[in-house]
LUMBA-580269 format. One line per 8 residues: their letters; for each residue y, z, x of C-alpha. Coordinates in Angstrom, 2 decimals. Each point is the difference from the previous one (the first is absolute). Example, Ala and Ser with C-alpha at 12.3 -4.5 7.8 and 13.67 -1.06 7.14 Angstrom:
BEGIN
as> -4.50/7.80/12.30 | 3.44/-0.66/1.37
# end
This chain:
BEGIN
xxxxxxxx> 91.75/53.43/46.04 | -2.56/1.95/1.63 | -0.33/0.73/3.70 | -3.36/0.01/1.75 | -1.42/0.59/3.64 | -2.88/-0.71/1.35 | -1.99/0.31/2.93 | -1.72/-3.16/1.91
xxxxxxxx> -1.92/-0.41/2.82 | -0.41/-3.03/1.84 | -1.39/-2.00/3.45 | 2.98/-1.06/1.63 | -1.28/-2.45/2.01 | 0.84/-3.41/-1.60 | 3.43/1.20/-0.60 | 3.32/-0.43/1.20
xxxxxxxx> 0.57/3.55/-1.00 | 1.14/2.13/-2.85 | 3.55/-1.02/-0.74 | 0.30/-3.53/-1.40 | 1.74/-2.53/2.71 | -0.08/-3.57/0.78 | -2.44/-0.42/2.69 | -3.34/1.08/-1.81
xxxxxxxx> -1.70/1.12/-2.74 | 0.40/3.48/-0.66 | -1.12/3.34/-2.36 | 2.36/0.39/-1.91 | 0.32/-3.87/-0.61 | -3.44/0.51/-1.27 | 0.62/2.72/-2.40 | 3.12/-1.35/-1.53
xxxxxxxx> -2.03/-3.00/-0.93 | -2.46/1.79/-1.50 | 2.58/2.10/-1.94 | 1.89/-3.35/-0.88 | -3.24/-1.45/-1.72 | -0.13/3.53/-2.35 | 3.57/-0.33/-1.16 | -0.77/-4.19/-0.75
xxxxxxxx> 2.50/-0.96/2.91 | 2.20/2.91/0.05 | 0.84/0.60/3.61 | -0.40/3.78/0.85 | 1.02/1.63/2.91 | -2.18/2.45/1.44 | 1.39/3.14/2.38 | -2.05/1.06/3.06
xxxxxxxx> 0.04/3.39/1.49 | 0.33/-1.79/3.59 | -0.61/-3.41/1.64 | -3.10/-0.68/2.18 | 0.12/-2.74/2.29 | -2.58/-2.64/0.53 | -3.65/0.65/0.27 | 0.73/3.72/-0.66
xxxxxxxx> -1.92/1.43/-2.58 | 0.17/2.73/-2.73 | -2.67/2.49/-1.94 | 3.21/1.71/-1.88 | 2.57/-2.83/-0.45 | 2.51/1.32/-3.12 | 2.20/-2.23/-2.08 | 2.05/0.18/-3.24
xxxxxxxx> 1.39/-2.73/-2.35 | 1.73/0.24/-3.41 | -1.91/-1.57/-3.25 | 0.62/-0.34/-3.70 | -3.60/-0.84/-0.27 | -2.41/3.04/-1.86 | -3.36/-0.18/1.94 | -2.26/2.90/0.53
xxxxxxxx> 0.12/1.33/3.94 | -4.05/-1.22/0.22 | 0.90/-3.31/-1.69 | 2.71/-0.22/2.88 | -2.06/0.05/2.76 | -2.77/-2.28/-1.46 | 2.93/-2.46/-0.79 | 1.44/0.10/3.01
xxxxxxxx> -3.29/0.10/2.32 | -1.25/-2.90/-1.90 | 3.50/-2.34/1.29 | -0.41/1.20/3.55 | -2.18/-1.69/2.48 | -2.64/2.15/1.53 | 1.62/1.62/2.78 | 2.75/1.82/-1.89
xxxxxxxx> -0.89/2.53/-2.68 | 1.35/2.66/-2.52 | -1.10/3.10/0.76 | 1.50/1.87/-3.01 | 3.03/-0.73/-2.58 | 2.01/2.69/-1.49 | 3.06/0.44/-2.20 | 3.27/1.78/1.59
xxxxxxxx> 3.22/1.19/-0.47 | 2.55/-2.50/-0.73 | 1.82/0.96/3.27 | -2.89/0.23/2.07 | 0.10/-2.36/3.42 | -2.70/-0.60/1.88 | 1.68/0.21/3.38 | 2.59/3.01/-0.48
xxxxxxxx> -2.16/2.13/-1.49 | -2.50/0.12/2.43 | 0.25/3.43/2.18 | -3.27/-0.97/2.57 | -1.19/-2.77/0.84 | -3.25/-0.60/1.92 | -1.09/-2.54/2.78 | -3.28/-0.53/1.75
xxxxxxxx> -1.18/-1.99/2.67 | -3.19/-1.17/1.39 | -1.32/-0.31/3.43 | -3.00/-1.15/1.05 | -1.20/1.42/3.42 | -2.57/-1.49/1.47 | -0.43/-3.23/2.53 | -1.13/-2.55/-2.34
xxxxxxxx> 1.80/-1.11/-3.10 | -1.82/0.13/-3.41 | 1.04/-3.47/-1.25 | -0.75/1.67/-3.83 | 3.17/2.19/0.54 | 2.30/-1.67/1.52 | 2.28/-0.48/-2.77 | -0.09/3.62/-0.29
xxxxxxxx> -0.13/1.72/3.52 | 1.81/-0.53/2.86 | -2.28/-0.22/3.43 | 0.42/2.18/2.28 | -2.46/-0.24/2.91 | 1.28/2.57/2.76 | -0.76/3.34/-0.82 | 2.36/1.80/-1.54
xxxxxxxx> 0.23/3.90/0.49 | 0.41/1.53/-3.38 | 1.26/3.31/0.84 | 3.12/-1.14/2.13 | 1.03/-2.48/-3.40 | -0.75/3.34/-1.59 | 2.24/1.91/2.00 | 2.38/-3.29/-0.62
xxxxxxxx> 0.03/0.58/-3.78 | 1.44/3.53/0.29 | 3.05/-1.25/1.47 | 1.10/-2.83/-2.75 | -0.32/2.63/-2.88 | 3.27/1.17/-1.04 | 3.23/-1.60/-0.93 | 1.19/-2.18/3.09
xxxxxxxx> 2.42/-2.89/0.31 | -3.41/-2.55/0.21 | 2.44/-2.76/1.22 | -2.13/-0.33/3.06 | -3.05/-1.03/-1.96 | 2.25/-2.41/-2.71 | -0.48/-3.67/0.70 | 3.26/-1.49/1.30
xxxxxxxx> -0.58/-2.65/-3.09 | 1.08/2.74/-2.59 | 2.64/-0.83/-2.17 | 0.41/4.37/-0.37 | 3.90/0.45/0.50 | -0.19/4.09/-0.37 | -2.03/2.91/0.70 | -3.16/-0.53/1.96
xxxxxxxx> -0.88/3.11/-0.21 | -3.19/1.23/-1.76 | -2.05/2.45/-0.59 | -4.13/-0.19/1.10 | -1.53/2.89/-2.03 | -3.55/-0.97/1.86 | -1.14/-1.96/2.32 | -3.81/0.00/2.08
xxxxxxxx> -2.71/-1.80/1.01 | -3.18/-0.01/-0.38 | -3.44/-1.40/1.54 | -3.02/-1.00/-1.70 | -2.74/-2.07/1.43 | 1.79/-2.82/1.77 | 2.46/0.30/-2.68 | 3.67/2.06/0.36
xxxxxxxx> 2.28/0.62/-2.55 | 3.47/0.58/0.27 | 1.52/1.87/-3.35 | 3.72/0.28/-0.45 | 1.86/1.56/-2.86 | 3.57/0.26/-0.36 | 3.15/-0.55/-2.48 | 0.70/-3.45/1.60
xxxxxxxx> -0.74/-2.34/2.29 | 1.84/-2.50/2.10 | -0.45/-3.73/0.49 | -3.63/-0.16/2.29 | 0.99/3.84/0.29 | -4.49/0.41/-0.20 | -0.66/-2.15/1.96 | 2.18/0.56/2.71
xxxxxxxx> -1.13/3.73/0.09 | -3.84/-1.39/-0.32 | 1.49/-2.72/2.97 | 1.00/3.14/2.38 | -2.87/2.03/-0.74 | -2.50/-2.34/0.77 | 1.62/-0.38/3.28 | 0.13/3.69/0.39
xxxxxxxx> -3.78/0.09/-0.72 | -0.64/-2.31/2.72 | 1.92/2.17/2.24 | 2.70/-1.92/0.61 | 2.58/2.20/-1.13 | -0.30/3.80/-0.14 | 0.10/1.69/-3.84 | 3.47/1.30/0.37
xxxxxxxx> 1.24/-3.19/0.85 | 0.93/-0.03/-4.19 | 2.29/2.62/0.44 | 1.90/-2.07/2.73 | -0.32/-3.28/-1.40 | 1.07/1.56/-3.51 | 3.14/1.90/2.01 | 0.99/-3.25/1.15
xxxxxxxx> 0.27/-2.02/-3.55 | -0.88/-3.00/2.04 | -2.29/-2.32/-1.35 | -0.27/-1.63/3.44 | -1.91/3.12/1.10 | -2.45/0.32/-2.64 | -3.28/-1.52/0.42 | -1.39/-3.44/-1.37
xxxxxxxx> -0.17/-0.79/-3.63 | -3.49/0.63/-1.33 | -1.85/-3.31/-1.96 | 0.55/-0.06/-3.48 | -3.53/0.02/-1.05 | -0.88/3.50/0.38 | 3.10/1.10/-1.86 | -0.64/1.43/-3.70
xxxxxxx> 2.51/1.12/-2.20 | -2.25/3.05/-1.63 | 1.77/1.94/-2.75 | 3.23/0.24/-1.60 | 1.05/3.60/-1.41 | 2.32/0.92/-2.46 | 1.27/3.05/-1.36
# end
């Protein structure tokens, strides 16, 4: 038996998520398939670093599965790319350690998110961006994104749908924004995240941009480990899920 992870990128916006469930079609419904026409049947369970929900995307995806086949890491990811419909594909393949895992040994995980800023949509994005059309005044988010690094109790910013029974506390080792053209970025990095933990904090900030809400209102609304006095939750669609590190 041999133990490999790989990394996979895909659009997110025809999917009922990650995590296979009941009510859609999903990635890693996809990817078992794919791995259940190598082994002639075989089912194979795959391991995600983290679940995305639906019509978030990812550039850095990871995921492990165990294997008694012998294939080449290349030969992997042409296999593999070749079973998976267009909008999901392999990135790169590689052989691990047998006690590897894809989700508890990742130390940082990274999220971005996409705004665009400007008054009209762009119909070509909109899977991709959220719209924004008030402007949005980057350095107050900025001074915004000071306050959530750290390690805080994020239960404020943890949708009240989790099904998290312990700690809520994490720790952000960055977070910013950034704008660029009509286009701002929000960049978070951190050793875990919370259910619609992003895009809560994306949520607030947007409404702090606006000037609705003065920056240090994170400090109060993460003091208060309230979710009723965070902000709104952010679309899906500008979510990414952007790389997975590992020790």
């Amino acid at each position: 038996m041999v133990r490999i992870m790989c990394v996979v990128s895909y659009d997110g916006t025809n999917y009922a998520g990650y995590q296979i469930q009941n009510n859609g079609i999903t990635i890693q419904e996809k990817i078992e398939q794919a791995l259940k026409a190598l082994h002639k049947g075989k089912e194979v369970q795959v391991i995600a670093s983290g679940r995305t929900d639906a019509r978030v995307h990812a550039v850095g995806q990871t995921f492990h599965f165990d294997t008694t086949l012998t294939i080449p890491e290349k030969n992997w990811k042409m296999a593999l790319n070749t079973r998976l419909p267009k909008d999901i594909f392999i990135e790169s393949v590689h052989h691990v350690v047998d006690d590897f895992h894809a989700r508890y040994d990742a130390i940082v995980k990274e999220y971005r998110y996409f705004v665009l800023n400007r008054k009209d949509p762009d119909i070509f994005v909109r899977n991709h961006r959220t719209h924004v059309r008030d402007y949005l005044d980057i350095h107050a988010m900025q001074e915004a994104c000071t306050y959530i690094e750290g390690e805080h109790d994020f239960s404020a910013f943890c949708s009240a749908k989790t099904d998290i029974k312990g700690s809520k506390v994490r720790t952000v080792y960055h977070a910013s924004c950034q704008k660029d053209g009509d286009q701002v970025v929000f960049v978070f990095k951190g050793s875990g995240f919370l259910y619609n933990m992003v895009r809560i904090l994306v949520g607030t900030l947007i409404e702090i941009g606006k000037g609705e809400r003065l920056p240090s209102f994170i400090i109060d609304t993460i003091n208060s480990k309230d979710r009723n006095k965070a902000g709104k939750t952010a679309p899906p669609q500008g979510l990414f899920l952007w790389e997975v590190t590992y020790r």
